[in-house]
N, C-alpha and C positions, 0 to 999 in steps of 0.2 A: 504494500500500500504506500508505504514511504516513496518508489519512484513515481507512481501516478499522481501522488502531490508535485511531485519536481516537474512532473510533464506537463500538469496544469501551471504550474507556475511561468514556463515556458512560454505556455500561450498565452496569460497574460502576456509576456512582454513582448511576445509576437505582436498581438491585440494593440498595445501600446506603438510597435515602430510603426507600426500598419496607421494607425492615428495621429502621427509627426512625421506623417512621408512629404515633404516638400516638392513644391511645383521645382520643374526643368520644361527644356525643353520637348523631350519623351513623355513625361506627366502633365497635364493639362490638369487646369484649375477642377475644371468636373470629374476627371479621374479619383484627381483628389482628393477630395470631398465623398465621391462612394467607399472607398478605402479607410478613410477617416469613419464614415457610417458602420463601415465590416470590424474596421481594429474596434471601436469604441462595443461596438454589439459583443466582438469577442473575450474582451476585459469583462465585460459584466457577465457571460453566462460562465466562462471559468475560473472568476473572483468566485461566485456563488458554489461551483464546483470546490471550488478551493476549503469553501466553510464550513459545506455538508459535510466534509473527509473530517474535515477538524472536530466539529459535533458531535459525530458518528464514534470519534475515536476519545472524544472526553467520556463520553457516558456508555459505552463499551464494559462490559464489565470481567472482568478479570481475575480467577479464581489461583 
């Protein structure tokens, strides 16, 4: 379980570069902007991944 945190973790910051991708000239402003929509959508369903593991693994019980 411990690497499937690291993998979510990952995608956050995938999530994250995908959200700070800078206009060039290959990237166009509306490229942009869907990328920023996909990275920001991807930070929030595997931050929430990230919480459930954490949760799941507080109240876990352990003999």
């Amino acid at each position: 379980m411990y690497q499937l945190a690291l993998f979510y973790l990952a995608c956050v910051l995938a999530g994250f570069g995908l959200a700070n991708l800078p206009t060039s000239t290959v990237i166009t402003p509306e490229i942009a902007e869907f990328f920023q929509a996909i990275g920001g959508i991807a930070m929030v369903v595997f931050a929430l991944a990230v919480l459930y593991l954490g949760v799941k693994s507080l109240f876990q019980k352990k003999f």
